[in-house]
Each structure stands twice: as C-alpha cells, then as structure tokens.
C-alpha positions in Angstrom: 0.0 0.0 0.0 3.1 2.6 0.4 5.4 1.3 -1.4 8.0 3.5 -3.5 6.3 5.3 -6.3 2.7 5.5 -4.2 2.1 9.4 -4.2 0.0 8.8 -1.0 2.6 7.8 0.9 4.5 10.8 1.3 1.7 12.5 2.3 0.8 9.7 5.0 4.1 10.2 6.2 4.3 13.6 6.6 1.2 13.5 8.4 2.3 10.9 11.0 5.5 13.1 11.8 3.2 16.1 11.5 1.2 14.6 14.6 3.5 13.5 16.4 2.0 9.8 15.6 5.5 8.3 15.0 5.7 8.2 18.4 2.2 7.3 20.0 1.2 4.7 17.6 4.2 2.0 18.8 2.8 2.7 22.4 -1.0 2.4 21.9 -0.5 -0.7 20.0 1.8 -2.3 22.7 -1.0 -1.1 25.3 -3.7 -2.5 23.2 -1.7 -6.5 22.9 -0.4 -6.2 26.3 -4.2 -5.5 27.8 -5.7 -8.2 25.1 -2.9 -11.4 25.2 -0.9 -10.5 28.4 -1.5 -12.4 31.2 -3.8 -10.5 34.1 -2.9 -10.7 37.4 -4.8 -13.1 39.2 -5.6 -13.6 42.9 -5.1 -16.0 45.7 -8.6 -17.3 45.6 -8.0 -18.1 41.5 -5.1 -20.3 42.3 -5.5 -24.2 41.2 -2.3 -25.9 40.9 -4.3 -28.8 39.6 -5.3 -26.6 36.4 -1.3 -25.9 35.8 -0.8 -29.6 35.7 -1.1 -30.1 31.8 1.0 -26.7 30.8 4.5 -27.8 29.7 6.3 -24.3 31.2 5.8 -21.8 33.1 7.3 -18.3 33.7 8.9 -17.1 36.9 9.8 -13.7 37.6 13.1 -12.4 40.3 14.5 -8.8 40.8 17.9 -8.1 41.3 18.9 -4.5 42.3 20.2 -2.9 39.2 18.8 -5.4 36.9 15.0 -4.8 37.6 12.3 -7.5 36.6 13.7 -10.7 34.6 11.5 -13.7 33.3 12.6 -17.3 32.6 10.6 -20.1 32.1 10.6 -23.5 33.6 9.1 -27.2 33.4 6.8 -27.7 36.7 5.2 -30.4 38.2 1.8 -31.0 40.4 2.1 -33.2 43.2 -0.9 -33.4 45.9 -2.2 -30.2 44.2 0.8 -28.7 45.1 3.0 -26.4 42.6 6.7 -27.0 42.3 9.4 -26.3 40.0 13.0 -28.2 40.1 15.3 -25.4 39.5 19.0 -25.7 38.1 21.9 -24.1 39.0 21.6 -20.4 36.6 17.6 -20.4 38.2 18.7 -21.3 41.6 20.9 -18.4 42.0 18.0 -16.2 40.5 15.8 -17.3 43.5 18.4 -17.1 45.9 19.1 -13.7 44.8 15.6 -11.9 44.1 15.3 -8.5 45.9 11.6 -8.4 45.7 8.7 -9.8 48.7 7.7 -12.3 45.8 7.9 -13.7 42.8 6.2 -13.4 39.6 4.7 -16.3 38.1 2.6 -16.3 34.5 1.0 -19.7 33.4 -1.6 -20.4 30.8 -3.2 -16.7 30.8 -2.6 -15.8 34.2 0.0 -13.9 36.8 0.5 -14.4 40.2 2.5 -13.2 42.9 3.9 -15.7 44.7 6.2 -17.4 47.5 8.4 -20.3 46.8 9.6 -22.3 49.6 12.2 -24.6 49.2 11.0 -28.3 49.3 13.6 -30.8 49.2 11.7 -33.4 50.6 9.8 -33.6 47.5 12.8 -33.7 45.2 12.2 -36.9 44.2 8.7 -37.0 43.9 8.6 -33.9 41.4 11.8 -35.1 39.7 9.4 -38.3 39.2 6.8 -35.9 38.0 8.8 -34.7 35.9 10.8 -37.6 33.8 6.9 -38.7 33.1 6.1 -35.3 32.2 9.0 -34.3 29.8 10.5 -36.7 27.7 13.9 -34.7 27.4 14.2 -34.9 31.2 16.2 -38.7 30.3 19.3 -36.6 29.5 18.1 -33.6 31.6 18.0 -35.0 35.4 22.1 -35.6 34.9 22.3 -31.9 35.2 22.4 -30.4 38.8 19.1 -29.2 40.2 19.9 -28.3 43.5 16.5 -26.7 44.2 13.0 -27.9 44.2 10.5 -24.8 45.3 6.8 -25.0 46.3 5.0 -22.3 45.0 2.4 -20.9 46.8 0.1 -17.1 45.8 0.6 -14.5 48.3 -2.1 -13.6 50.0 -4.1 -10.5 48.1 
C-alpha cells in the first residue's frame, strides 16, 4: 500500500510526523496486545495448581537490584495439588538472589504473585513428575538441580 512510487505515501508520512503519531502509535499498539494477550494478574482465591498440571512451562519472575524485573521459564510439576518447580543451577541463583517480597509467576493466561519455599523433601517425587512429564528430562536429570520450590500465591 506505500510502497515506493505510491504518491500517498509521502503524504501519510508527513502527516504521521506532522502529529507527532510516529511516536504514540508503537505505544498504543503495545498497550492494546499487552491489555488483550498478556497475562492478568490473578488472585489467591483463583489459584489451582491442579489446572497448571497439563502446561509444559511456566514463567517465573526475580529482581535483582540494578537489573529490575527478569522472566525465565521453567518445566513444573503437580504433586498433591501442590505447585513446584525443580530449579537448576543459573535459576537457583535467580531465586536465591531476588530483591523483591515475591515472585512473579505467569501460566496459561494468568499472573501471580507468589512465595516459593524450598522443598527438598519432595525432590524426588517432582523429579518423578517430571521424567513422566517431559520426555527430554532422560538426558536432563544428569544436570544439577539443586532446588526444588513449592509455590504458593501470596495472599491479596
């Protein structure tokens, strides 16, 4: 539609740098997919572990001072309607350095604060979870994971 040699598209252009659109057209369209496909912040009462338990990842969310907010996503397992992740090595440091009261978590279409608690009496029960869950986790479990977190929403 503007390609070279389309005399309307100059005079689009101009008009877009005329209103100053250049610059507020990038931000209302990342509003408008951001408040349409993002995830919405759920509550405490919405949580279901038991709904999670098909997902193949989910997203967790730490703060480090300087840094600010960083997302990495991770295999998780159910067990007893219970949410846990088995973290490795890079993830556990994330944890074990967040700043923040909580961490983020986004899965399916949904975002919650939440507390993770480690749980390494269940390490072998979600690493069980897990290796039936993922089929990758044969070469996978050979790695270090040397923390397995509950995670729980933080109350509203």
């Amino acid at each position: 539609m503007f390609a070279a040699g389309n005399p309307f598209a100059f005079h689009y252009i101009a008009h877009v740098e005329r209103c100053g659109m250049r610059k507020i057209l990038p931000i209302f369209v990342s509003l408008l997919l951001t408040s349409t496909l993002g995830a919405g912040l759920a509550t405490a009462d919405d949580w279901n572990p038991a709904e999670f338990a098909d997902r193949d990842v989910l997203e967790l969310r730490t703060e480090r001072e300087g840094e600010g907010e960083h997302w990495f996503k991770v295999w998780l397992a159910v067990v007893d309607n219970q949410l846990y992740v088995r973290l490795g090595g890079r993830a556990a440091d994330r944890i074990n350095g967040n700043t923040a009261d909580s961490l983020g978590l986004r899965v399916a279409a949904s975002q919650y604060e939440v507390s993770g608690t480690p749980a390494p009496d269940m390490a072998e029960k979600v690493a069980a979870v897990i290796a039936g869950k993922y089929p990758s986790d044969f070469l996978i479990r050979f790695f270090p994971h040397p923390l397995t977190l509950r995670l729980e929403p933080v109350a509203d």
